[in-house]
C-alpha positions in Angstrom: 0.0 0.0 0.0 1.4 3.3 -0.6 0.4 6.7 1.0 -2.8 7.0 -0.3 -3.6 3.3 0.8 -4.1 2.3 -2.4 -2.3 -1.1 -4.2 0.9 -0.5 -6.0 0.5 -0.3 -9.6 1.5 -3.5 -11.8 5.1 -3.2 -13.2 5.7 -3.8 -16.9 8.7 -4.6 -19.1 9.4 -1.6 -21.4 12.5 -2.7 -23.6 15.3 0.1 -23.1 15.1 2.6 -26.0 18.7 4.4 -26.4 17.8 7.9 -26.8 21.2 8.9 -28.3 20.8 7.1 -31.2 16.9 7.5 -31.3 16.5 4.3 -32.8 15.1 0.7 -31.7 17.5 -0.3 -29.6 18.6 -4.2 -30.4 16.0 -6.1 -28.1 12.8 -3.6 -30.1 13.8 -4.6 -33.1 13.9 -8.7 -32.6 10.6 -8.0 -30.9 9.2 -6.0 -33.9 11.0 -8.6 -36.5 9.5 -11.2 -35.0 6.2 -9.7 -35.2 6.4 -8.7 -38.7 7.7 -11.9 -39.9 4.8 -13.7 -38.5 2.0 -11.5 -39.8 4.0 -11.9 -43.1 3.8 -15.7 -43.6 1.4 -16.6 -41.3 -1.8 -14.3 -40.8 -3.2 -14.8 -43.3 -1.1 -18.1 -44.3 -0.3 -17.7 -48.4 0.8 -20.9 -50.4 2.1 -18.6 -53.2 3.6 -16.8 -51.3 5.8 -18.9 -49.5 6.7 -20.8 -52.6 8.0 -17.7 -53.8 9.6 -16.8 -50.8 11.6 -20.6 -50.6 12.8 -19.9 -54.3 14.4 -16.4 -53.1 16.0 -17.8 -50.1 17.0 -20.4 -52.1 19.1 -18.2 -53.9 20.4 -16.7 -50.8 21.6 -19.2 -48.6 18.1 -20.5 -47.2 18.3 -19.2 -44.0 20.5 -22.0 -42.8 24.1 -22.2 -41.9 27.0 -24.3 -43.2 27.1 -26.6 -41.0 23.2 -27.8 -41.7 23.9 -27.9 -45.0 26.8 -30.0 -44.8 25.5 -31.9 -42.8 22.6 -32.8 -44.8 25.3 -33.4 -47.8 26.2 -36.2 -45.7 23.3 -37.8 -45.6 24.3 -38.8 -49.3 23.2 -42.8 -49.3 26.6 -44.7 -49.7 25.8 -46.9 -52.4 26.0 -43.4 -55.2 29.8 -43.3 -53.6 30.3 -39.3 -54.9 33.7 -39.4 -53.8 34.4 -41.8 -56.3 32.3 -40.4 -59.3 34.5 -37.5 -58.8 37.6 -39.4 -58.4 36.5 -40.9 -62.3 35.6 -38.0 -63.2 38.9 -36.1 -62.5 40.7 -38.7 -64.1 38.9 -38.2 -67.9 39.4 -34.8 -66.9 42.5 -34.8 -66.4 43.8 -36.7 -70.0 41.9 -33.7 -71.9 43.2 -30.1 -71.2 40.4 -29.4 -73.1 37.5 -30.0 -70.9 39.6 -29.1 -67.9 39.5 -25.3 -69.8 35.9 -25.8 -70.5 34.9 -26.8 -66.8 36.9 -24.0 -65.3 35.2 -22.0 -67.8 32.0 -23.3 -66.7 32.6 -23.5 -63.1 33.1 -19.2 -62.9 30.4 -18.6 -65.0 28.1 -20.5 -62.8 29.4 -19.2 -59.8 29.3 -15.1 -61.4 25.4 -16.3 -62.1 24.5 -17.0 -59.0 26.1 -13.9 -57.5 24.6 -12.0 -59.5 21.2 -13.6 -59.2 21.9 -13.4 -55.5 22.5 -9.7 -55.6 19.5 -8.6 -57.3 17.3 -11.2 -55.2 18.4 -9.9 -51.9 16.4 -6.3 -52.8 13.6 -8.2 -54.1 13.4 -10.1 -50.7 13.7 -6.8 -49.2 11.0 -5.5 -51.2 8.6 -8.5 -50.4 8.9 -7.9 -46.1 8.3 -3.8 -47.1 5.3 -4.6 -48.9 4.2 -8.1 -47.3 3.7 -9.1 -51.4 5.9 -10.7 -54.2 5.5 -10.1 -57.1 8.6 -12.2 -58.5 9.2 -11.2 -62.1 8.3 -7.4 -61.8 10.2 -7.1 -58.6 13.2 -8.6 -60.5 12.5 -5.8 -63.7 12.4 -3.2 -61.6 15.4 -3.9 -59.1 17.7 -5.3 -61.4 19.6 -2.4 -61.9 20.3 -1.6 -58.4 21.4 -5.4 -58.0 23.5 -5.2 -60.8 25.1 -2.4 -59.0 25.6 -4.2 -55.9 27.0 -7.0 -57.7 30.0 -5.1 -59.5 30.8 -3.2 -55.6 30.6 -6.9 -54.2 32.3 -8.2 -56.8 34.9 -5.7 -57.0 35.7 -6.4 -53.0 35.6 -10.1 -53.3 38.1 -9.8 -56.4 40.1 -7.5 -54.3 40.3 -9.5 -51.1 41.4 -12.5 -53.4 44.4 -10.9 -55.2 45.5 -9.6 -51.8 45.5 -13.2 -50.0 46.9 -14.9 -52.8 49.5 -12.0 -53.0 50.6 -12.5 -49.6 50.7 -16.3 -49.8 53.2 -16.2 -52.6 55.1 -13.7 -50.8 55.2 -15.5 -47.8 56.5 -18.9 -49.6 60.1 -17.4 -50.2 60.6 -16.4 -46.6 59.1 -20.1 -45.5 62.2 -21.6 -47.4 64.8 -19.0 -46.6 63.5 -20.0 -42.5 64.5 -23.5 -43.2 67.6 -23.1 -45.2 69.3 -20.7 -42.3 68.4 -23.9 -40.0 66.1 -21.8 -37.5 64.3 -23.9 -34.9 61.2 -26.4 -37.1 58.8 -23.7 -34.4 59.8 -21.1 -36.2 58.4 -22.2 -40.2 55.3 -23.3 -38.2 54.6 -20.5 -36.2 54.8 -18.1 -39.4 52.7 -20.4 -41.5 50.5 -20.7 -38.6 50.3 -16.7 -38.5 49.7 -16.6 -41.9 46.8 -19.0 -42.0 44.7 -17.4 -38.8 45.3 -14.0 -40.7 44.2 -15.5 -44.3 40.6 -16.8 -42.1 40.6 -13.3 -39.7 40.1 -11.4 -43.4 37.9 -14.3 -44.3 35.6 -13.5 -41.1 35.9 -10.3 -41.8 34.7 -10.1 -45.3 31.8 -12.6 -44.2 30.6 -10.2 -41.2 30.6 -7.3 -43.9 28.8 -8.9 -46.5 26.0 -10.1 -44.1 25.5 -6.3 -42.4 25.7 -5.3 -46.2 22.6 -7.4 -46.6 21.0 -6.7 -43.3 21.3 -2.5 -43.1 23.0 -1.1 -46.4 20.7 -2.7 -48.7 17.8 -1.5 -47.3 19.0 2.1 -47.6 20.2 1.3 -51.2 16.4 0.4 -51.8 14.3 3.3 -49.8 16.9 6.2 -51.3 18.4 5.1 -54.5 22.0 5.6 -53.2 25.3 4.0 -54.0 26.7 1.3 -52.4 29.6 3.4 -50.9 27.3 5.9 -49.6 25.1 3.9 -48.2 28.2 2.3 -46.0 29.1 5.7 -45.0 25.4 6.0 -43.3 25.6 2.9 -41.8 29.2 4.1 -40.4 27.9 7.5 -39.1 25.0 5.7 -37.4 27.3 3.3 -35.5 29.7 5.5 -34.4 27.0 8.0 -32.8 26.6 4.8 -30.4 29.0 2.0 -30.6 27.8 0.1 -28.0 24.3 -0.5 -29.4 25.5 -1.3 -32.8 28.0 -3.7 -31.3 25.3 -5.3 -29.5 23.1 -5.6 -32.2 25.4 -7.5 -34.2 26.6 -9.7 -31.8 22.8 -10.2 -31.7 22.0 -10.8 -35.1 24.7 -13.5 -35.5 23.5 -15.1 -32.1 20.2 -15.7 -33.8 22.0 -16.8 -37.0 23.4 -19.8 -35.2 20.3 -20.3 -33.3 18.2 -20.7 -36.4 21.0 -22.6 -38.2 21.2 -25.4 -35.0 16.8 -25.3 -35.4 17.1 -25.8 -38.9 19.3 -28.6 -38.5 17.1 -30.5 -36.3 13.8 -29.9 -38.0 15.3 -31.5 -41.2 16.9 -34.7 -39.5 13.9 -36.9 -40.0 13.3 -35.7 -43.3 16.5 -35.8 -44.7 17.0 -39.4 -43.2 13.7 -39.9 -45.1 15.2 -39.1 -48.1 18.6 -40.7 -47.9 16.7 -44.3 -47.1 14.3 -43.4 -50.7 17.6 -42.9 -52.4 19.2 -46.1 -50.7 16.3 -48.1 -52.0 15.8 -46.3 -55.4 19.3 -47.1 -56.4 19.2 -50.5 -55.0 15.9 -51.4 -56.7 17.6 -49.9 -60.0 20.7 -52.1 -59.5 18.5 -55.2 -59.1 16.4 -54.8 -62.2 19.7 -54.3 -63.9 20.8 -57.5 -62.6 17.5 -58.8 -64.0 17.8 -58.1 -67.3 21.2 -59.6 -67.9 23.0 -56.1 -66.9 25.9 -55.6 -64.2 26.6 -52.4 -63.0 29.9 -51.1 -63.6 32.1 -47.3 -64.1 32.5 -45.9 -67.5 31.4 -42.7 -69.1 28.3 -43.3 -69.3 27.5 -44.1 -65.7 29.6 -41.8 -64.5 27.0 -39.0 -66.1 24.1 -40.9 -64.7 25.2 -41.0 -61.2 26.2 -37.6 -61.5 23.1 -36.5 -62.7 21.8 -38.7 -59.4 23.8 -36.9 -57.0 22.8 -33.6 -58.6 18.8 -34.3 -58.4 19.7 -35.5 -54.8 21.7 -32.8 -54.1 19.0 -29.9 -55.3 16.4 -31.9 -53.4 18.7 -30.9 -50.4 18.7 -27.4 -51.9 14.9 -26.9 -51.8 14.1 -28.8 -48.5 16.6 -26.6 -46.9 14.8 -23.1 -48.2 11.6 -24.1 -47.3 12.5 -25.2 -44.3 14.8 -22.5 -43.5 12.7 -19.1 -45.3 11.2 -18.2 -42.0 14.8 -18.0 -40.8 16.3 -16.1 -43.9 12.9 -13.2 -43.7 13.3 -13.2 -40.1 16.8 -12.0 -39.9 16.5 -9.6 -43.2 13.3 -8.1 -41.3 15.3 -7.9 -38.3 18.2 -5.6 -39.7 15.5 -3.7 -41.7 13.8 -2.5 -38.2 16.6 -1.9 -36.8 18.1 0.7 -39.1 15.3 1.8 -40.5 14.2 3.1 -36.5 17.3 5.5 -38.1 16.9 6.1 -41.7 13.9 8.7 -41.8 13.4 7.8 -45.6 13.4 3.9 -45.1 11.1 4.3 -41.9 8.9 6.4 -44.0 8.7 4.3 -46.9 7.7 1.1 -44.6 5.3 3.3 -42.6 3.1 4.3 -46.2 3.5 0.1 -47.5 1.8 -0.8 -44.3 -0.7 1.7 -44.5 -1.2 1.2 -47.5 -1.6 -3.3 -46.9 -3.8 -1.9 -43.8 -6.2 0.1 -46.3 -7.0 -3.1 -48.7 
């Protein structure tokens, strides 16, 4: 009872807002991610729409780590043996310079695709959680030229970070040898090639931790204003050093959740992929035997080298789309989560996500 003899009022949780930056701080924006995300894909619930959604994320990781989709490559079933369809495959390879050209050839035109693709997809994605719509092919129209942008800045960096590791590792082979001719202590090679390698997978971290706050805060602001890439970085900057300590948290945040969807991920899709990998076991058995049947005998050459490549491959994109279905929630969770929290900061992003959900609100 206080003075007047009446009860205490009821206390509340308020999450701590940091007036300095005048923002959400970290813990408003997971709050108001989470949210969001939900009335996204689940009130109302939209087929479409999350079959859209799952061929985005596809594109950009699925909203999965690594490690879960490692370890669903190892559910591979043992009788396709991919280690040793590539082991053949190597070997043709390898007895015609030609096709060794064409797959290198092959190999970084695939990979500059689906950068590309990637780039323009992740301001389509952003486009979808502003307007809680997809329209797939017009969003791609209409963004293309601010992903194309992206991708020459990320490419550019990437390229950049390359030559300058491979640089240093050819630099650093000469002094290597020179340690072991003078006789130095055998600690001494090791301790510089260990140096070497924790500094090659520091810039490694580095470049991985940029990349994902590119996604998660620049892009939105290339989106909402129209800016360059560089520009765009330089707001982010200016907005973390007003208040370190928040933007420090936040990341330590984001990637917190990261793993924490990654490790759910990976335990929602146990039984399925163990589902899978006993279908495949018993398809390819059930093909072997009706080979067997019919006078055949299975055995390694060209030709089944390509069909068990082709195997693996349908296996392997199986894996693909199980895993960005599965892990979409994840991948428009955490994009919705950096969009709230810098947007709380960008007037022109807040204002533009303000009029789409008035604007969803008024249909």
């Amino acid at each position: 009872m206080n003075a007047a003899g009446q009860p205490p009022p009821s206390l509340r949780f308020v999450p701590v807002r940091r007036s300095g930056m005048g923002g959400l701080s970290p813990i408003e924006s997971l709050s108001s991610a989470w949210e969001e995300t939900l009335r996204l894909l689940f009130r109302p619930f939209h087929g479409r729409l999350w079959i859209r959604l799952s061929v985005v994320c596809l594109f950009l990781g699925g909203g999965a780590s690594t490690a879960a989709f490692q370890w669903g490559l190892s559910t591979l079933p043992g009788d396709i043996h991919p280690a040793q369809i590539l082991q053949r495959a190597r070997l043709i390879l390898g007895q015609h310079l030609s096709l060794i050209v064409l797959a290198v050839v092959l190999s970084l035109g695939l990979a500059l695709s689906l950068l590309y693709v990637r780039c323009v997809l992740r301001f389509v994605l952003v486009e979808a959680i502003l307007k809680r719509d997809l329209a797939l092919r017009r969003a791609w129209k209409n963004l293309r030229p601010v992903g194309r942008a992206y991708f020459f800045w990320l490419l550019g960096v990437l390229g950049a970070l390359l030559v300058m590791t491979s640089a240093v590792a050819v630099g650093i082979f000469p002094y290597l040898s020179s340690a072991r001719a003078a006789e130095h202590p055998s600690w001494f090679a090791s301790l510089l090639l260990v140096t070497v390698l924790a500094a090659v997978i520091l810039v490694g971290l580095l470049a991985a931790v940029a990349i994902a706050l590119t996604d998660d805060l620049v892009v939105p602001l290339i989106y909402a204003e129209r800016i360059s890439l560089p520009k765009a970085w330089g707001k982010v900057w200016r907005i973390a050093r007003r208040d370190p300590g928040t933007f420090l948290f936040y990341v330590v945040l984001r990637f917190a959740m990261s793993m924490v969807i990654g490790v759910g991920v990976l335990f929602f899709l146990f039984p399925i992929l163990m589902g899978v990998s006993s279908g495949a076991i018993i398809a390819a058995a059930l093909v072997i035997l009706a080979l067997r049947l019919v006078g055949f005998a299975w055995a390694w050459n060209p030709t089944t080298i390509i069909l068990g490549a082709v195997a693996v491959g349908l296996l392997t994109g199986l894996l693909f789309v199980l895993l960005s279905v599965v892990g979409m929630p994840g991948q428009v969770f955490l994009q919705n989560y950096g969009l709230r929290f810098i947007a709380s900061r960008a007037p022109a992003l807040e204002a533009l996500r303000r009029a789409s959900a008035a604007g969803q609100r008024g249909r």
